[in-house]
LONULUM-254150 format. One record per residue (C-alpha): residue number from 1; x, y, z; residue in three letters. Coordinates in Angstrom, 1 decimal, always signed. Example, Ala and Ser with C-alpha at 12.3 -4.5 7.8 and 13.67 -1.06 7.14 Angstrom:
2
<site mimi="1" u="+12.3" v="-4.5" w="+7.8" dokol="ALA"/>
<site mimi="2" u="+13.7" v="-1.1" w="+7.1" dokol="SER"/>
END
This chain:
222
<site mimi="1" u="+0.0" v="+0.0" w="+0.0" dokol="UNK"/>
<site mimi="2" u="+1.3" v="+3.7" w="-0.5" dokol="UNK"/>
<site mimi="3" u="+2.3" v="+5.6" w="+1.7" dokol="UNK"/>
<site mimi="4" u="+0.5" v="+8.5" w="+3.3" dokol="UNK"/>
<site mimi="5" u="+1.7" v="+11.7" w="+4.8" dokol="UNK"/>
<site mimi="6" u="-1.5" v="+12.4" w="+6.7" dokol="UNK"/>
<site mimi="7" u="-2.0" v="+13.5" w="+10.3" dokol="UNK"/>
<site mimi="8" u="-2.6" v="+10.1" w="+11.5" dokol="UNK"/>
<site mimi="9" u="-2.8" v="+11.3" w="+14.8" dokol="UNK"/>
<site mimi="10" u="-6.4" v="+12.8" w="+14.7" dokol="UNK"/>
<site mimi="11" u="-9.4" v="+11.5" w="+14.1" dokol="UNK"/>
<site mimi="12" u="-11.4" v="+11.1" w="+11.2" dokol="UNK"/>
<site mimi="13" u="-14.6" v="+12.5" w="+11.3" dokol="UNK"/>
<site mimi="14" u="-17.6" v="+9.6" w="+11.3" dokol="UNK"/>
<site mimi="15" u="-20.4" v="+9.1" w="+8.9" dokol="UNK"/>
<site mimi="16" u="-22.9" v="+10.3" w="+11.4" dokol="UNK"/>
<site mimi="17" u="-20.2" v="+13.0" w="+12.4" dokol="UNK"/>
<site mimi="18" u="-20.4" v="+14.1" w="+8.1" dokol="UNK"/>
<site mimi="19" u="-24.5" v="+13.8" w="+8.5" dokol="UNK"/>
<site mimi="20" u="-24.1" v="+16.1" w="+11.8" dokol="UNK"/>
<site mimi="21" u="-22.3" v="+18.7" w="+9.7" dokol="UNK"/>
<site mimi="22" u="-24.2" v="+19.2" w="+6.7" dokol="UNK"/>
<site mimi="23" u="-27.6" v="+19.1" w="+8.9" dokol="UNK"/>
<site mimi="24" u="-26.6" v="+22.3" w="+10.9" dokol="UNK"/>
<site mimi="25" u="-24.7" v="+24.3" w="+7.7" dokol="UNK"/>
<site mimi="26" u="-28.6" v="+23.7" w="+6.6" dokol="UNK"/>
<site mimi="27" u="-29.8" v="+24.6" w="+9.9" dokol="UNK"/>
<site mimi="28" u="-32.3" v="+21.0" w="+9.9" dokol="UNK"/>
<site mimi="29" u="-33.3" v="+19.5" w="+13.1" dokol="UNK"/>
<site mimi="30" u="-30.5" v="+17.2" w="+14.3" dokol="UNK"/>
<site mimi="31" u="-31.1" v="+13.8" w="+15.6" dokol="UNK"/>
<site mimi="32" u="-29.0" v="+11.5" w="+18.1" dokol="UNK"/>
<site mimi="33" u="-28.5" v="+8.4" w="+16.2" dokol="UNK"/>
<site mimi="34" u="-29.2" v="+6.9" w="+12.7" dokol="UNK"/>
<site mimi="35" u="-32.3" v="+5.2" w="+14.0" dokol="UNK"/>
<site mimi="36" u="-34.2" v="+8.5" w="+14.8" dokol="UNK"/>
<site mimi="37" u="-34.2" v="+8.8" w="+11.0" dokol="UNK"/>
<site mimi="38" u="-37.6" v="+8.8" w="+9.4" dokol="UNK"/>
<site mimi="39" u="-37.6" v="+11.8" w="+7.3" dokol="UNK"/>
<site mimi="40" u="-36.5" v="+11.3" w="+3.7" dokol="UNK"/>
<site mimi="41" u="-34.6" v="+14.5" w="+3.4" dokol="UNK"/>
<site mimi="42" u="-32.1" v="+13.2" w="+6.1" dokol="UNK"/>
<site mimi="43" u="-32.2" v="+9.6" w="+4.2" dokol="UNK"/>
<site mimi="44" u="-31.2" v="+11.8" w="+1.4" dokol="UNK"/>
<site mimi="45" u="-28.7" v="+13.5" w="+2.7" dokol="UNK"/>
<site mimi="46" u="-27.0" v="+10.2" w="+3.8" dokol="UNK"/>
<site mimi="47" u="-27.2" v="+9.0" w="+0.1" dokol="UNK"/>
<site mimi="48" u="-25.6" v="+12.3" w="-1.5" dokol="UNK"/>
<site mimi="49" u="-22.7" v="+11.7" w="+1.6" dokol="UNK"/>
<site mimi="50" u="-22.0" v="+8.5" w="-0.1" dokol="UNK"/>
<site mimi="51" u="-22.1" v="+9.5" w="-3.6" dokol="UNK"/>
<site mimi="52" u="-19.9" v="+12.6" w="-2.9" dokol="UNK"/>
<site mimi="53" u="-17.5" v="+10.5" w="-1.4" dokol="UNK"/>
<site mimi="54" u="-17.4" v="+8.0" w="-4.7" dokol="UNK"/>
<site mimi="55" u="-17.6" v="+10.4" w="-7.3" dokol="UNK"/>
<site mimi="56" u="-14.4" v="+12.1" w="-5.7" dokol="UNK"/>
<site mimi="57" u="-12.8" v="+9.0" w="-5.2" dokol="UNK"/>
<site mimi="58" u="-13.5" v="+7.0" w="-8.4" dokol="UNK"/>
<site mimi="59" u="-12.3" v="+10.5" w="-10.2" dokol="UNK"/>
<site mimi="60" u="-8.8" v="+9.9" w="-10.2" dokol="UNK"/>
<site mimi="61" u="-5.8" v="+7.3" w="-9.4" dokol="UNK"/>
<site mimi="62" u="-5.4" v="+8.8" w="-5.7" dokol="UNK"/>
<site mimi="63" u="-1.8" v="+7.4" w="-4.4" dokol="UNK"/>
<site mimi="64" u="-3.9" v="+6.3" w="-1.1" dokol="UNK"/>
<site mimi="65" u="-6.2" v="+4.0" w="-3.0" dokol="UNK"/>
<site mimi="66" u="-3.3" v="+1.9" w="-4.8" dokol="UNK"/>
<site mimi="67" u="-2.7" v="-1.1" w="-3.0" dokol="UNK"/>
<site mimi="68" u="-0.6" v="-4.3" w="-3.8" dokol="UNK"/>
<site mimi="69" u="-1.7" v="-7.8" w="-3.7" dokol="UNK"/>
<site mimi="70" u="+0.7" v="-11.2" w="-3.8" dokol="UNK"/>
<site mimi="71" u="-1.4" v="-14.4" w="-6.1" dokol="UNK"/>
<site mimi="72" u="+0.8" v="-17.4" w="-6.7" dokol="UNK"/>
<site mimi="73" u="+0.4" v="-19.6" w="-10.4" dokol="UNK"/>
<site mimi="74" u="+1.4" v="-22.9" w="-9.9" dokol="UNK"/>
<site mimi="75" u="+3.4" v="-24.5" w="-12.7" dokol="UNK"/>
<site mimi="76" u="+1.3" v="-24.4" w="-15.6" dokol="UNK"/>
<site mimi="77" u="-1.3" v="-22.5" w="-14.3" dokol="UNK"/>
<site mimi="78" u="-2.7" v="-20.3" w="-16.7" dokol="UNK"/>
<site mimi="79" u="-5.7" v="-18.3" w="-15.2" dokol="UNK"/>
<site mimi="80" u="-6.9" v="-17.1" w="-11.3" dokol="UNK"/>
<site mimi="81" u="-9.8" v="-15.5" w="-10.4" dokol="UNK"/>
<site mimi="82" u="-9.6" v="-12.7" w="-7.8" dokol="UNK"/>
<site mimi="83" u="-11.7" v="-10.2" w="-6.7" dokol="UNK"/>
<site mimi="84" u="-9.1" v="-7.3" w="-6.0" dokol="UNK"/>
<site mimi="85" u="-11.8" v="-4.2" w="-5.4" dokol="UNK"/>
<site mimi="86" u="-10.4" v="-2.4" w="-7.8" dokol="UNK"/>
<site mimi="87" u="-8.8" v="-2.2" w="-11.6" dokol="UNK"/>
<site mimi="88" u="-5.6" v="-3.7" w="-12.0" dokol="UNK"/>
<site mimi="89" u="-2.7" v="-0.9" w="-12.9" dokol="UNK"/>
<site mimi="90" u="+0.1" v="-3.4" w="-13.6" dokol="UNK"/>
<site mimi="91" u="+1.5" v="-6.7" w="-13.0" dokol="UNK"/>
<site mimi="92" u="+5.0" v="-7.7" w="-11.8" dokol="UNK"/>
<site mimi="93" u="+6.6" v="-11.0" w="-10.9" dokol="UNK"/>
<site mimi="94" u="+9.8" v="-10.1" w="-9.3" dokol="UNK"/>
<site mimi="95" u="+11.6" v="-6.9" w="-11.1" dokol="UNK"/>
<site mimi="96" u="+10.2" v="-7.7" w="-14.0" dokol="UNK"/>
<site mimi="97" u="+6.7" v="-5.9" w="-15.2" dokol="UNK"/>
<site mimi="98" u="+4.0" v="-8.2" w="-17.4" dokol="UNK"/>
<site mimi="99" u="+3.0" v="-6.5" w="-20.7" dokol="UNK"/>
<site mimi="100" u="-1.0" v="-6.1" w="-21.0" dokol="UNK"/>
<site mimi="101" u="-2.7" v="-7.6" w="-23.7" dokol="UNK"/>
<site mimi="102" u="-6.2" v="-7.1" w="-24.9" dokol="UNK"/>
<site mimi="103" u="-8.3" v="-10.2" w="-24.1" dokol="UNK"/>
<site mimi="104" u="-9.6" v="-10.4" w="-27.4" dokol="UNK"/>
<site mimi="105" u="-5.9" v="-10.8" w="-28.9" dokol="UNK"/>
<site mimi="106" u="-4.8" v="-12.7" w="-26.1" dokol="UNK"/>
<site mimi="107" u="-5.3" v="-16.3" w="-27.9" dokol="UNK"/>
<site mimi="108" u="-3.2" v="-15.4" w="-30.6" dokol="UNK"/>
<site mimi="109" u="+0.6" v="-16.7" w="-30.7" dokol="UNK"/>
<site mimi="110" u="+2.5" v="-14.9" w="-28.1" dokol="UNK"/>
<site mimi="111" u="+6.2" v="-15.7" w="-29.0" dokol="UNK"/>
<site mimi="112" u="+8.8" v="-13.5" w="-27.8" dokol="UNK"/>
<site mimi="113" u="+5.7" v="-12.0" w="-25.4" dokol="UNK"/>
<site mimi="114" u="+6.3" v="-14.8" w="-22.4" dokol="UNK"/>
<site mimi="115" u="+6.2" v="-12.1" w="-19.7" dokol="UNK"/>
<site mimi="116" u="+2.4" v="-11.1" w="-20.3" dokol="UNK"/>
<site mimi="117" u="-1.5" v="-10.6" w="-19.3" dokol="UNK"/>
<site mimi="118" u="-4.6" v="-10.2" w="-19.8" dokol="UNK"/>
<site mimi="119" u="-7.8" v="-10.1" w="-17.6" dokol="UNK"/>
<site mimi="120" u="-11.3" v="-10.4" w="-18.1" dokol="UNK"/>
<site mimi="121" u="-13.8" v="-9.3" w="-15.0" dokol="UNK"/>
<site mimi="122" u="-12.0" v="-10.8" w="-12.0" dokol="UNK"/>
<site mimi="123" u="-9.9" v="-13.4" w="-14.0" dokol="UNK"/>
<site mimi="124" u="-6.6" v="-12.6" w="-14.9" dokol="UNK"/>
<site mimi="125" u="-4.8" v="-14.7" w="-17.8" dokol="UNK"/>
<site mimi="126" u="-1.6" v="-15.6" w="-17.9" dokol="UNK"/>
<site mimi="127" u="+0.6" v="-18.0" w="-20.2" dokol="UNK"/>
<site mimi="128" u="+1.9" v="-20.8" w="-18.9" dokol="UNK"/>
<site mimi="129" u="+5.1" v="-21.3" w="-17.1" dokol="UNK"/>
<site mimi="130" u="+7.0" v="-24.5" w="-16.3" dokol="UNK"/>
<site mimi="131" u="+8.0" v="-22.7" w="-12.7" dokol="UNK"/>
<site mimi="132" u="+5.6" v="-21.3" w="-9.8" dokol="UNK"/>
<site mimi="133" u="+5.4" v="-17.6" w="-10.0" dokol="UNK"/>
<site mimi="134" u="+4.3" v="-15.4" w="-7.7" dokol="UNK"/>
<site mimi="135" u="+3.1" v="-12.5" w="-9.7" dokol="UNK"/>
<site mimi="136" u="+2.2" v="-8.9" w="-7.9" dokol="UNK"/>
<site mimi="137" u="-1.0" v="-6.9" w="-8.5" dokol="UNK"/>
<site mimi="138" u="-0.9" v="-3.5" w="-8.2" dokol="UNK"/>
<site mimi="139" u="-4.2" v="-2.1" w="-8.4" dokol="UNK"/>
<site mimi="140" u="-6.5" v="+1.1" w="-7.5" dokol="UNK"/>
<site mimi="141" u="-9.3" v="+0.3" w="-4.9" dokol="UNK"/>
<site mimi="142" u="-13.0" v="+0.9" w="-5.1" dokol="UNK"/>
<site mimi="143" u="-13.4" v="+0.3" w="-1.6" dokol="UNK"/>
<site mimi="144" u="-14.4" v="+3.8" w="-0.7" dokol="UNK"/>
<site mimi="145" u="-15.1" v="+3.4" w="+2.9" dokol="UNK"/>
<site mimi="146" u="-14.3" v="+1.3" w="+5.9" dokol="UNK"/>
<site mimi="147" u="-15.9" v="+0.4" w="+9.2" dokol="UNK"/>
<site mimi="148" u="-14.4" v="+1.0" w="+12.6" dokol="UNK"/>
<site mimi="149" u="-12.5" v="-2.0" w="+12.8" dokol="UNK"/>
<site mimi="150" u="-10.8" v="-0.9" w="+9.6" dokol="UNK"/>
<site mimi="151" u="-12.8" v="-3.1" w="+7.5" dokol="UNK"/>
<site mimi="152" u="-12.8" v="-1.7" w="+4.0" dokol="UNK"/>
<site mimi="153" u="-16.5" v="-1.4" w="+2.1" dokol="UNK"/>
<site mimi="154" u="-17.9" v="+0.2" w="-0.6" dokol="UNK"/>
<site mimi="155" u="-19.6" v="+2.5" w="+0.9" dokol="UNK"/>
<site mimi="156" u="-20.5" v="+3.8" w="+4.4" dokol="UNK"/>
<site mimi="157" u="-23.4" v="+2.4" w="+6.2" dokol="UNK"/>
<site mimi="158" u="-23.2" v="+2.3" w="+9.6" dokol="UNK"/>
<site mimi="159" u="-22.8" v="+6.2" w="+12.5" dokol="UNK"/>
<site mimi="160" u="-18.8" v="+5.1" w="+12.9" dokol="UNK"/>
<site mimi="161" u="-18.0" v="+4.0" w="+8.9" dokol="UNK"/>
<site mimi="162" u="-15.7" v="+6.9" w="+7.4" dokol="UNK"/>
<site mimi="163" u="-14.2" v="+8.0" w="+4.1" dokol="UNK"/>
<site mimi="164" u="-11.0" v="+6.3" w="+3.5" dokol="UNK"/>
<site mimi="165" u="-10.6" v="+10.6" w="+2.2" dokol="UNK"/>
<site mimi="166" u="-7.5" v="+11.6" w="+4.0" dokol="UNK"/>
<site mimi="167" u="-7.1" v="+14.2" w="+6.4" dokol="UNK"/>
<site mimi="168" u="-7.3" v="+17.2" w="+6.6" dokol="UNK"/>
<site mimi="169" u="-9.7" v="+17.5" w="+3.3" dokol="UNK"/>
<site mimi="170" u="-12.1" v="+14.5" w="+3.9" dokol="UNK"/>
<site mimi="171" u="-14.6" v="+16.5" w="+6.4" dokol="UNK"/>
<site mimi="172" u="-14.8" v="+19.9" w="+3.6" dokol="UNK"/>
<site mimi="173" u="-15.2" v="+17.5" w="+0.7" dokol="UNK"/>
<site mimi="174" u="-17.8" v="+15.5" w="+1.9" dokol="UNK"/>
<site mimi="175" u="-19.6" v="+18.2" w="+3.8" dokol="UNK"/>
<site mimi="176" u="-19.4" v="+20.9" w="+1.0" dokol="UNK"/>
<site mimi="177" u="-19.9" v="+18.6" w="-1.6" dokol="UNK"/>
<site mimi="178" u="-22.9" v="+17.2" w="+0.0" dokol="UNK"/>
<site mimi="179" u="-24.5" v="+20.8" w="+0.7" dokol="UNK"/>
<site mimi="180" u="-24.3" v="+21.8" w="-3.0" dokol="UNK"/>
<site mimi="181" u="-26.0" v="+18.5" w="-4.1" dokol="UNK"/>
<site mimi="182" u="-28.9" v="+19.0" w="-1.7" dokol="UNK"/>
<site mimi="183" u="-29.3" v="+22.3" w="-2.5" dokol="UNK"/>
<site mimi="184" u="-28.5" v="+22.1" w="-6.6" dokol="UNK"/>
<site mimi="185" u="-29.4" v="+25.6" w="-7.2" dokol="UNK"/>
<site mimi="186" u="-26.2" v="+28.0" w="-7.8" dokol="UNK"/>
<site mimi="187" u="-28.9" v="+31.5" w="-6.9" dokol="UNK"/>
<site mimi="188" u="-28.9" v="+29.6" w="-3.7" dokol="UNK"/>
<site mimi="189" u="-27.0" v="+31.5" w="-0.9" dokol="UNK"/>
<site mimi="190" u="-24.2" v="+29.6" w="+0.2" dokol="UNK"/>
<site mimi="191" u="-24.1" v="+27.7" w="-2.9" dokol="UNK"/>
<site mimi="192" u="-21.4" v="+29.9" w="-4.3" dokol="UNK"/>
<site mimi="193" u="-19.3" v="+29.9" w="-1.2" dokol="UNK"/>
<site mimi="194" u="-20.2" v="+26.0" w="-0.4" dokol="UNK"/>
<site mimi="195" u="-18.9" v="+25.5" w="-3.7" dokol="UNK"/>
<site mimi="196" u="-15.8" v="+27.5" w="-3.8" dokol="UNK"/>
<site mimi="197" u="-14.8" v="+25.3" w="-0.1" dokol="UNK"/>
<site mimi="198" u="-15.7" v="+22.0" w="-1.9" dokol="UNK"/>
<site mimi="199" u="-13.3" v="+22.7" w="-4.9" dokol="UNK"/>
<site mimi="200" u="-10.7" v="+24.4" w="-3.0" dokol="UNK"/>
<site mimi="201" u="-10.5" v="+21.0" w="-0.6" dokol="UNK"/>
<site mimi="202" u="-10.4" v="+18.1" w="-3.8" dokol="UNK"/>
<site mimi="203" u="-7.6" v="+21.1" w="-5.5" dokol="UNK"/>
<site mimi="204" u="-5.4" v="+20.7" w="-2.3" dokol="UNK"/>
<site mimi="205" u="-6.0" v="+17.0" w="-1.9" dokol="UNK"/>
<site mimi="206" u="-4.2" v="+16.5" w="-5.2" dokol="UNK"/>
<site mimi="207" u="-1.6" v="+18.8" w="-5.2" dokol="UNK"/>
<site mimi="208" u="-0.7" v="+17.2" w="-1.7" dokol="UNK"/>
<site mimi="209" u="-0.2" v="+13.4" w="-3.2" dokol="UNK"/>
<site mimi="210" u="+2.5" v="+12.1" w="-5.4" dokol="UNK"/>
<site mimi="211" u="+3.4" v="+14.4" w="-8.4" dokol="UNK"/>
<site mimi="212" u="+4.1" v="+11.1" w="-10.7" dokol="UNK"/>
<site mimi="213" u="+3.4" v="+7.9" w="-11.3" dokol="UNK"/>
<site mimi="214" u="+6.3" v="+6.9" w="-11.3" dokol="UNK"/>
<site mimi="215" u="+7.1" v="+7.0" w="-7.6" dokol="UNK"/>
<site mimi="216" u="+3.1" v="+5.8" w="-6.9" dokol="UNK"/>
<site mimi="217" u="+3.0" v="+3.5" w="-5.3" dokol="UNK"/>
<site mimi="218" u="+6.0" v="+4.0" w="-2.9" dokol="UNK"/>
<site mimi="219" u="+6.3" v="-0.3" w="-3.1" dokol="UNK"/>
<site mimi="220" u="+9.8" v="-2.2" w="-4.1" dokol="UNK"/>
<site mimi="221" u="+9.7" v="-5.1" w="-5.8" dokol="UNK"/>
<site mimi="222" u="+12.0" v="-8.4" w="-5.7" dokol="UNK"/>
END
């Protein structure tokens, strides 16, 4: 996994924490827990939360969402099916990177193209090897959220999931990005100002990662 510079040190503001927030920029009656919820505005809310958080995070390759897994092909072994939670960016075994090949061209005679890969869904192709390998996935995760055990998930569901956003911008880009959604309506306002926050937090969120690719993710092989 990469790296990240974040003050680990606080505390990352909650899903119901997020909820808490955008209910009082909008000055709505707060509640106490998730089950005092009945009105659909606040189930709203908690939708537009999640979807913030997604749209933001499926936007581009953060360096905090690339992660590494290890699979290993036995001798021979040709094909593995793995659900990564998340699109593969490249494959290595050892030092050496595996060239990607289009599924649809990936039956054709490979000679002089050994080291290579395909992958359709969660199966990843390989040719086959009179060795084990143990090949490494590097891949960008979709799991957007994670409980308070540190359980990654898709999305967050229960008062003490949060953002796998790092701090200091995930509290501004979920609130603000939230507010403008419920509201939708630019005369509105805060919308302007709501906005201007919102953009200013997911600006300084990617100016603060890794400038290239190249050093993302921070991981050495062999």
């Amino acid at each position: 996994m990469s790296e990240n510079n974040t003050d680990t040190s606080r505390i990352k503001p909650t899903y119901f924490d997020i909820f808490k927030k955008v209910l009082n920029e909008l000055s709505w009656r707060e509640v106490n827990d998730f089950e005092e919820i009945t009105k659909s505005e606040h189930k709203r809310v908690l939708n537009l939360i999640n979807s913030t958080n997604s749209e933001v995070l499926s936007s581009y390759i953060w360096d905090f969402l690339i992660e590494k897994s290890e699979i290993i092909l036995e001798k021979n072994q040709t094909t593995i099916l793995e659900d990564f939670g998340g699109k593969i960016i490249s494959v290595w075994e050892g030092t050496k990177k595996y060239k990607y090949i289009h599924p649809a061209q990936f039956t054709n005679d490979k000679t002089g193209f050994s080291d290579c890969y395909s992958s359709i869904g969660d199966l990843i192709i390989t040719l086959p090897c009179s060795l084990q390998r143990k090949l490494s996935i590097i891949y960008v995760s979709d799991m957007y959220a994670q409980d308070e055990n540190g359980t990654k998930t898709a999305n967050m569901q229960n008062k003490n999931d949060t953002s796998v956003l790092p701090l200091p911008y995930l509290e501004p880009i979920l609130v603000y990005g939230t507010l403008i959604k419920v509201k939708a309506n630019p005369s509105f306002a805060k919308f302007g100002y709501w906005r201007t926050l919102y953009y200013n937090a997911i600006s300084n969120l990617r100016t603060s990662g890794s400038k290239s690719y190249e050093d993302s993710p921070r991981i050495t092989f062999g």
